[in-house]
LUMTIFI-770374 format. One record per residue (C-alpha): residue in three letters; z, y, x. Coordinates in nm, 4 decimals, padded with zeros to 6 digits. Each point is the difference from the previous one (the first is absolute). Example, Ala and Ser with C-alpha at 12.3 -4.5 7.8 and 13.67 -1.06 7.14 Angstrom:
['Ala', [00.7800, -00.4500, 01.2300]]
['Ser', [-00.0660, 00.3440, 00.1370]]
% end
This chain:
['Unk', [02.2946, -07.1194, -00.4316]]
['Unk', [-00.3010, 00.2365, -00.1188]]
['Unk', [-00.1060, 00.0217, -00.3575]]
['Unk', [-00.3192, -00.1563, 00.0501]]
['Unk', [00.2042, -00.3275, 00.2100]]
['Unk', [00.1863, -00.0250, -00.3373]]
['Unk', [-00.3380, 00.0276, -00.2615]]
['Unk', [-00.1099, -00.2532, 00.1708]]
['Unk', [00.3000, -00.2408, 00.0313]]
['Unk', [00.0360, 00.0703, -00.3696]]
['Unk', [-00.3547, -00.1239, -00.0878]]
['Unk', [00.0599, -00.3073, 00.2364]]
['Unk', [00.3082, -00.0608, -00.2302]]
['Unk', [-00.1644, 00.0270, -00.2884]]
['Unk', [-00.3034, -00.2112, 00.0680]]
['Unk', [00.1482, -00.2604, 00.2451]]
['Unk', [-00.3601, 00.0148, 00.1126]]
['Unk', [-00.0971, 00.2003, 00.3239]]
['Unk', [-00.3854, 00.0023, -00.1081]]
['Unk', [00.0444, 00.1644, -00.3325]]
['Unk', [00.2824, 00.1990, 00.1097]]
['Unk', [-00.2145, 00.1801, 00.3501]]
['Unk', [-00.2585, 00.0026, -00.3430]]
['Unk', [00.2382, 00.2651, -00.2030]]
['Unk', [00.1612, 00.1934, 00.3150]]
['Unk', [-00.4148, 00.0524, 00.1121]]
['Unk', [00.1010, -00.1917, 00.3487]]
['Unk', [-00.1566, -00.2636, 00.2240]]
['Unk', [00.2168, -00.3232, -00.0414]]
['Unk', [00.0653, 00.0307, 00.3641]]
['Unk', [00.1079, 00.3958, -00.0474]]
['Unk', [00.2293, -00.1048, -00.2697]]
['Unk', [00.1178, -00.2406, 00.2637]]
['Unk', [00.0765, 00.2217, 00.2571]]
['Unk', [00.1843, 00.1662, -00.2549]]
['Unk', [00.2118, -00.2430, -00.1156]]
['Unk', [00.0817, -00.1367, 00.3275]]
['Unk', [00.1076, 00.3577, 00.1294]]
['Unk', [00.2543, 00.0457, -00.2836]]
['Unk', [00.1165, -00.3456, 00.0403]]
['Unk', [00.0256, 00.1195, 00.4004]]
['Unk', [00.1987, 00.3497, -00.1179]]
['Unk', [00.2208, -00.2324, -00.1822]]
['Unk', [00.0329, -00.2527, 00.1939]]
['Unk', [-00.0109, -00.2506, -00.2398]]
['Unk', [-00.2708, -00.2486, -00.1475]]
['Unk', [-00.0955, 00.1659, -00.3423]]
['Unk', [-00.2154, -00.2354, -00.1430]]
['Unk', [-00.0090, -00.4116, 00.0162]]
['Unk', [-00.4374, -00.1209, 00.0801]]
['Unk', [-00.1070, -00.3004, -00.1386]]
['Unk', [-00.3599, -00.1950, -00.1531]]
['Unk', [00.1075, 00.1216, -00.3270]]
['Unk', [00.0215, 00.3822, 00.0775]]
['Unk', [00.3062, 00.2147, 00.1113]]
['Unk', [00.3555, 00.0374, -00.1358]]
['Unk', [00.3043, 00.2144, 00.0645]]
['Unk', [00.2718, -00.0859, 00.2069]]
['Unk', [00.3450, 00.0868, -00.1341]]
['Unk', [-00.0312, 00.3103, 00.2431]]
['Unk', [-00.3174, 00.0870, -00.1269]]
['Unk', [00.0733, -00.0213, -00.3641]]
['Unk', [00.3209, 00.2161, 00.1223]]
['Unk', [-00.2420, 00.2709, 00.0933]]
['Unk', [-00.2510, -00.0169, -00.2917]]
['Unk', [00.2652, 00.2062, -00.2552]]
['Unk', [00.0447, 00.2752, 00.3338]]
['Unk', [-00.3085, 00.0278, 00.0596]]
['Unk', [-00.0750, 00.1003, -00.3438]]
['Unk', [00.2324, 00.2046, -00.0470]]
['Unk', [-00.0985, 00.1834, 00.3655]]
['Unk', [-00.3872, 00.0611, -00.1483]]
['Unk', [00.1446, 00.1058, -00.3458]]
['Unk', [00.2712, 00.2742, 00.2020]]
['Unk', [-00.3352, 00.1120, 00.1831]]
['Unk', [-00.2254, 00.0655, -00.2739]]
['Unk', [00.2726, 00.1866, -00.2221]]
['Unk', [00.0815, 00.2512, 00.3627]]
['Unk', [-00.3899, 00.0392, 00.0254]]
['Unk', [00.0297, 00.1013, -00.3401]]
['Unk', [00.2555, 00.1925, 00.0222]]
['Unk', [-00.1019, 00.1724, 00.2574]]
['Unk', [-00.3686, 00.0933, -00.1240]]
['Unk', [00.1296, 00.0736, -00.2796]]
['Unk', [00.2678, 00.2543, 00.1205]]
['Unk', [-00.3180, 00.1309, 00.2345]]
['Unk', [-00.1665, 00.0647, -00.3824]]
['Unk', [-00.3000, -00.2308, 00.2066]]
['Unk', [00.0495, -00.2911, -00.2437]]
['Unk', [-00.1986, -00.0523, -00.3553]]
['Unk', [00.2352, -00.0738, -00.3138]]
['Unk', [-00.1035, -00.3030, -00.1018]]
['Unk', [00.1698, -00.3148, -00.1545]]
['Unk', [-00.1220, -00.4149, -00.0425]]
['Unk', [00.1963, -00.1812, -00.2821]]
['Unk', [-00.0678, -00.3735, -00.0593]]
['Unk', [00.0420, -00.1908, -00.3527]]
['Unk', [-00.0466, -00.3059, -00.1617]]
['Unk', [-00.3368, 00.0326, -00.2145]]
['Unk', [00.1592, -00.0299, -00.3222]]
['Unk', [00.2726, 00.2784, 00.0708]]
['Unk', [-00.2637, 00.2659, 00.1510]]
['Unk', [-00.1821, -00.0204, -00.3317]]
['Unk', [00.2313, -00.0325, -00.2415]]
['Unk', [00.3244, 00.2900, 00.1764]]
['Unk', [-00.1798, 00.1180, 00.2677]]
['Unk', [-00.3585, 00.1316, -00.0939]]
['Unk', [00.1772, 00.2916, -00.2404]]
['Unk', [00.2506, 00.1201, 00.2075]]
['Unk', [-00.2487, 00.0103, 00.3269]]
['Unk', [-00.2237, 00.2077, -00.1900]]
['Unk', [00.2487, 00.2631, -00.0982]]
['Unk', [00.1868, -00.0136, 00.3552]]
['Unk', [-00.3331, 00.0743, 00.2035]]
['Unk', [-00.0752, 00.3010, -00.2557]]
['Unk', [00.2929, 00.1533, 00.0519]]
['Unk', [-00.0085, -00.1033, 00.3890]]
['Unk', [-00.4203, 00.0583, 00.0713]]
['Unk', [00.0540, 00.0663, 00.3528]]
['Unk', [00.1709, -00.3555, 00.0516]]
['Unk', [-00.2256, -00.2375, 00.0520]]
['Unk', [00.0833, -00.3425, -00.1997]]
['Unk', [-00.1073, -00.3683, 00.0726]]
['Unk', [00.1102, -00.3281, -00.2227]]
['Unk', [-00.0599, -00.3399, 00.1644]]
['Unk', [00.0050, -00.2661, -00.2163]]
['Unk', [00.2051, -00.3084, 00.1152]]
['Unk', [00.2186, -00.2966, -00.0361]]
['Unk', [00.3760, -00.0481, 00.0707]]
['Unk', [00.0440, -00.1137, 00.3147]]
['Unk', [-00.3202, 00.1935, 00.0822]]
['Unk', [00.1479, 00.3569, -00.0959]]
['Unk', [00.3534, -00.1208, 00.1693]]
['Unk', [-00.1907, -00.0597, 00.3140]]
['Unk', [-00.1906, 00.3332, 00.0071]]
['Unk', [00.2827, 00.1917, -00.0723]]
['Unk', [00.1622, -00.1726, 00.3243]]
['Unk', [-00.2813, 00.0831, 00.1866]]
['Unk', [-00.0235, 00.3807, -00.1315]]
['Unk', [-00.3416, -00.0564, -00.1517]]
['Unk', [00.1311, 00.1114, -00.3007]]
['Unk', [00.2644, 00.2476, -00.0842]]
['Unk', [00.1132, -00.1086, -00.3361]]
['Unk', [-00.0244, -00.3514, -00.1756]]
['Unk', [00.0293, -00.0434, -00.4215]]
['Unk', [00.0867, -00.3695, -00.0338]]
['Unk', [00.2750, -00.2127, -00.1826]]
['Unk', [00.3248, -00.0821, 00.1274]]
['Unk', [00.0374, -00.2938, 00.1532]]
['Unk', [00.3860, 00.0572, 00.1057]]
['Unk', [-00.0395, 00.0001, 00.3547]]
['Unk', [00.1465, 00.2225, 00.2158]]
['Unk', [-00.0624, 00.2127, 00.2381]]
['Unk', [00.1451, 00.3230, 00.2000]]
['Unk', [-00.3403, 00.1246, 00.1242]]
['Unk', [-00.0577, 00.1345, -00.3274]]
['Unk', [00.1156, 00.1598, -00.3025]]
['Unk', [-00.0735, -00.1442, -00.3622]]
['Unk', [-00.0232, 00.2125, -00.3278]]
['Unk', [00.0299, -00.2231, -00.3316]]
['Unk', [-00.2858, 00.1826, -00.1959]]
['Unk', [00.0285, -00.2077, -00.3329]]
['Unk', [00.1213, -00.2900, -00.1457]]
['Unk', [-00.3380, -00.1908, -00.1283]]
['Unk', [00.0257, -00.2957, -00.2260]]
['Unk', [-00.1661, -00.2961, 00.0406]]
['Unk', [-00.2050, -00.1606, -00.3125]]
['Unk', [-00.1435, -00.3246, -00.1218]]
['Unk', [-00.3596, -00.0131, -00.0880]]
['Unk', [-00.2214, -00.2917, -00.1233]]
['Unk', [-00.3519, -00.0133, -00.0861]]
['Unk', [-00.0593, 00.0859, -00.3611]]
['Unk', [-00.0199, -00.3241, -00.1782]]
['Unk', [00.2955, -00.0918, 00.1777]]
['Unk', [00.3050, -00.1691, -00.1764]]
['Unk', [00.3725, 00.0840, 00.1088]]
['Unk', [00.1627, -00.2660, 00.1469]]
['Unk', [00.1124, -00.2606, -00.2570]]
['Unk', [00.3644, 00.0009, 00.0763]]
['Unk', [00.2007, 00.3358, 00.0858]]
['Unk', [00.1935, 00.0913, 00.3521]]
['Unk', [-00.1628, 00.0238, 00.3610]]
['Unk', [00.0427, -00.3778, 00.0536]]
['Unk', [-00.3021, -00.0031, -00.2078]]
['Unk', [-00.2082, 00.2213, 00.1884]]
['Unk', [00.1093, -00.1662, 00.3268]]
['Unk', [-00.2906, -00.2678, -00.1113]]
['Unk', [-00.2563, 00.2170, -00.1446]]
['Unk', [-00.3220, 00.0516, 00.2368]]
['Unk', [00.0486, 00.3902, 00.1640]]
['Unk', [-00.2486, 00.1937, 00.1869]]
['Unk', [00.1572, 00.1691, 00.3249]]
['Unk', [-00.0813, 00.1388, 00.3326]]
['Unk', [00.0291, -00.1973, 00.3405]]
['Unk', [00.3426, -00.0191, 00.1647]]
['Unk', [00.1158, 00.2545, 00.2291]]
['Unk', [-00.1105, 00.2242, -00.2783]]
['Unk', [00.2477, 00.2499, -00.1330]]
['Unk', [-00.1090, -00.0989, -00.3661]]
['Unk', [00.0615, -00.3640, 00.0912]]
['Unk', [00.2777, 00.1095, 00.1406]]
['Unk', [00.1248, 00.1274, -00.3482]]
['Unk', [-00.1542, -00.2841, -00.1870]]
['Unk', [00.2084, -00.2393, 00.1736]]
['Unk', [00.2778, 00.1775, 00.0117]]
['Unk', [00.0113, 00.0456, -00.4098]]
['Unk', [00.0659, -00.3842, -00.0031]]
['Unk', [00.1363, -00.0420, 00.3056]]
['Unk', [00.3248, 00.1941, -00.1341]]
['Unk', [-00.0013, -00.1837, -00.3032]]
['Unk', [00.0362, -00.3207, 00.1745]]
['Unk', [-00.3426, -00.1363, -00.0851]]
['Unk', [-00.2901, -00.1486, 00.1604]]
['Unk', [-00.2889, 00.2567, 00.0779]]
['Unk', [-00.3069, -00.1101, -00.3137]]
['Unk', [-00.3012, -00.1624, 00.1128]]
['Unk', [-00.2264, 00.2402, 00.1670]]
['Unk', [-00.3641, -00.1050, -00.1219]]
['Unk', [-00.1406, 00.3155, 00.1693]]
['Unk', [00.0062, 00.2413, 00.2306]]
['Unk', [-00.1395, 00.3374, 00.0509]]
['Unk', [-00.0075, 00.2576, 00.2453]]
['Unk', [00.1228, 00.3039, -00.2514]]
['Unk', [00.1777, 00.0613, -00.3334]]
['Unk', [-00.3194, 00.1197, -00.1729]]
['Unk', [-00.1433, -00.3264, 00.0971]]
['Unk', [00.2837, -00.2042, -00.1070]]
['Unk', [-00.0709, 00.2225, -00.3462]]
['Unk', [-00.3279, -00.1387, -00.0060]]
['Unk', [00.1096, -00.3654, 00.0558]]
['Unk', [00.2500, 00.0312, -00.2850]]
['Unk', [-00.2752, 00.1172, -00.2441]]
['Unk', [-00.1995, -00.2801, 00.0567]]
['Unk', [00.2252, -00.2324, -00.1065]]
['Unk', [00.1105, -00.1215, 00.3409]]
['Unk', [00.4164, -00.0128, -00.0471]]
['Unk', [00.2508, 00.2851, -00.0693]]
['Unk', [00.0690, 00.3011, 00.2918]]
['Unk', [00.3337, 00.1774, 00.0832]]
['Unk', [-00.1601, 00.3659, 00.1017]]
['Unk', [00.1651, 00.3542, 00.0180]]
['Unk', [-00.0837, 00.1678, -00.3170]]
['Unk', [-00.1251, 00.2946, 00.1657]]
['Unk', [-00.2726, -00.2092, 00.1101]]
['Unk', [-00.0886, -00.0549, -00.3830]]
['Unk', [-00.1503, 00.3628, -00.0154]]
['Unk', [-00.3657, -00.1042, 00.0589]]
['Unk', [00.0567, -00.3052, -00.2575]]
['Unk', [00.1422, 00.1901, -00.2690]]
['Unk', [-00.3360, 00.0349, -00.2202]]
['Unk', [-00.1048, -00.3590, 00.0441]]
['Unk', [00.0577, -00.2521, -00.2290]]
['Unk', [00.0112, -00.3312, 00.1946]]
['Unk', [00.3474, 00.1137, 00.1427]]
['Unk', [00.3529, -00.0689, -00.1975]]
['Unk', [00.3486, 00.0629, 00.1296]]
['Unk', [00.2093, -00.2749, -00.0923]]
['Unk', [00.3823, 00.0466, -00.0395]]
['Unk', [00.2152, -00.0953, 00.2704]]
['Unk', [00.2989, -00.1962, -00.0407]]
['Unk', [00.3350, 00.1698, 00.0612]]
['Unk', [-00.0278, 00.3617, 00.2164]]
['Unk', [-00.3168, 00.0909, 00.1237]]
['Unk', [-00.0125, -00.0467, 00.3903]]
['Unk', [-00.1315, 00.3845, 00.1573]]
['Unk', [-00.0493, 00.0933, 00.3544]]
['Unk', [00.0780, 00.3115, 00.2192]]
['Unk', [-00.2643, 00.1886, 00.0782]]
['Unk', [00.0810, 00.2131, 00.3206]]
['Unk', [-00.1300, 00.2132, 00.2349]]
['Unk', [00.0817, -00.0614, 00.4334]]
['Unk', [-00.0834, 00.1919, 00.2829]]
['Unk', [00.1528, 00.0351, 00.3341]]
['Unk', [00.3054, 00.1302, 00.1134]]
['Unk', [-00.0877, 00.3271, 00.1895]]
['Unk', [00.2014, 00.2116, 00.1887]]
['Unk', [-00.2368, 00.3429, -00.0762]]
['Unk', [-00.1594, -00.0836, -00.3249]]
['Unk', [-00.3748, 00.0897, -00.0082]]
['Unk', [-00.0527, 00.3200, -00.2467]]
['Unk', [-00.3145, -00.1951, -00.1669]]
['Unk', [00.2687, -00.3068, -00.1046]]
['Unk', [00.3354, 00.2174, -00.0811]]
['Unk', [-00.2611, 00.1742, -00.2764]]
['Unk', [-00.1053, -00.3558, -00.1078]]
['Unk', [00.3673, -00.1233, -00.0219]]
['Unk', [00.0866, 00.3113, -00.2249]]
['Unk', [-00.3139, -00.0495, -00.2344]]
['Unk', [00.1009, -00.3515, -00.0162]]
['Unk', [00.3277, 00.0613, -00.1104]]
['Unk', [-00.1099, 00.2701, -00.2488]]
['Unk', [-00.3207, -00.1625, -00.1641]]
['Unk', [-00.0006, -00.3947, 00.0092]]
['Unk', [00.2352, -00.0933, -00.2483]]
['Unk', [00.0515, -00.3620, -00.1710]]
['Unk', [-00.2686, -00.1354, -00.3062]]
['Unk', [00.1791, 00.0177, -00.3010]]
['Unk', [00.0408, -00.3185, -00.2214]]
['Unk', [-00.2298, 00.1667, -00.2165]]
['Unk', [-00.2581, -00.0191, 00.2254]]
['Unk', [-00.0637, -00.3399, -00.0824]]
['Unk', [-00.3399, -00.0574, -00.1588]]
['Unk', [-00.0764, -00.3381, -00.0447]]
['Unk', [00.0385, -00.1888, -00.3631]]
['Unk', [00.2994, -00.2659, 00.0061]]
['Unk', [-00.0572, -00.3098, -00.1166]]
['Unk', [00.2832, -00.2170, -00.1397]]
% end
């Protein structure tokens, strides 16, 4: 098994397509073929089951997929290592976010870290969830800044950065709810992302745990500042981080509403991968972290309650 068999079982796993994955892996469908077919020789088992509908893993193959990432990940970090020992290697580090957390914590602190670090060089991608879980998996990324789902797992560490509470907002003309307690809200119109997202994720979960039915969702948008922009129109109420309120602070179309019983808050954390030499560029971006990002106070809150 050679890296480049494994890339390009991996992309067949994760497009159950040969076409588009030979596409991504730069091969000829029939290289990608040979490929295939010459692991599934090496192992001597079938890997992957063919049909009209595309390609699927066999229990063997879906046996493999978490080796063979593991295998490319353990050969990037001794290439690395190794350049980096060889002083042939450029300090450099990729961190992916959600949008809403790279401009509201992130922006500040990445500014201060690369002018006290100017010979590291510094990239942000911009992502969702499962997008920044993936590329972190893959090694595309070194660090991810997202909110914590609960899941586990060993390949890589997790630093709690701050609690962050979650708010209530409504479009300005907007009334509370007539009667008090969540059951009420569990029939008001909301504004949320699509599932799979990790603010779905906590927007269901809020009611989920109170043993209520998830509100109406009359819309849908692709990011928190839209979802902002929903509210203030009038469309229904949103459940948002209140970090993300930064931006929405001056307006005037935007009220925070008071919540019945606690607040619900997320975790926002930080995950990278397990490592047996840590790079030098991420073991400085681990100790900034830990000395510069700290949690929003409560008096950070900007917007006007209405009640």
């Amino acid at each position: 098994m050679n890296p480049r068999q494994l890339k390009t079982f991996l992309a067949v796993i994760r497009h159950e397509n040969l076409t588009r994955a030979a596409a991504e892996v730069n091969l000829a469908q029939s290289s990608l073929s040979d490929q295939i077919q010459a692991l599934e020789e090496e192992l001597g088992v079938e890997l992957f089951l063919r049909s009209r509908q595309g390609v699927a893993p066999t229990p063997a193959g879906a046996a493999l997929k978490a080796y063979a990432e593991e295998i490319l990940a353990l050969n990037d970090e001794a290439k690395t290592a190794v350049r980096s020992a060889a002083g042939r290697t450029e300090q450099s580090i990729i961190l992916g976010a959600l949008e809403t957390i790279a401009a509201e914590r992130l922006a500040p602190w990445l500014s201060l870290f690369r002018r006290q670090n100017p010979s590291l060089a510094l990239k942000l991608k911009i992502g969702g969830s499962g997008e920044l879980h993936t590329q972190l998996q893959h090694g595309s990324i070194d660090v991810a800044f997202t909110f914590d789902r609960g899941q586990q797992d060993e390949r890589f560490a997790t630093r709690r950065i701050s609690i962050e509470p979650l708010v209530l907002i409504a479009g300005r003309d907007s009334q509370a709810p007539s009667s008090e307690g969540l059951a009420a809200l569990s029939t008001a119109p909301f504004v949320a992302t699509e599932t799979g997202c990790v603010y779905r994720h906590l927007f269901d979960t809020t009611f989920e745990e109170a043993g209520l039915p998830t509100p109406p969702i009359v819309a849908q948008a692709d990011s928190i500042a839209t979802i902002i922009r929903f509210v203030a129109s009038g469309a229904g109420y949103g459940l948002v981080p209140r970090l993300a309120l930064g931006p929405a602070a001056a307006r005037s179309d935007i009220v925070e509403l008071p919540w019945p019983g606690e607040s619900p808050a997320a975790a926002l954390v930080m995950m990278w991968r397990r490592r047996r030499v840590q790079p030098p560029a991420l073991t400085l971006l681990l100790q900034s972290a830990g000395e510069e990002l700290s949690p929003v106070r409560p008096a950070d809150a900007r917007l006007r309650h209405a009640g």
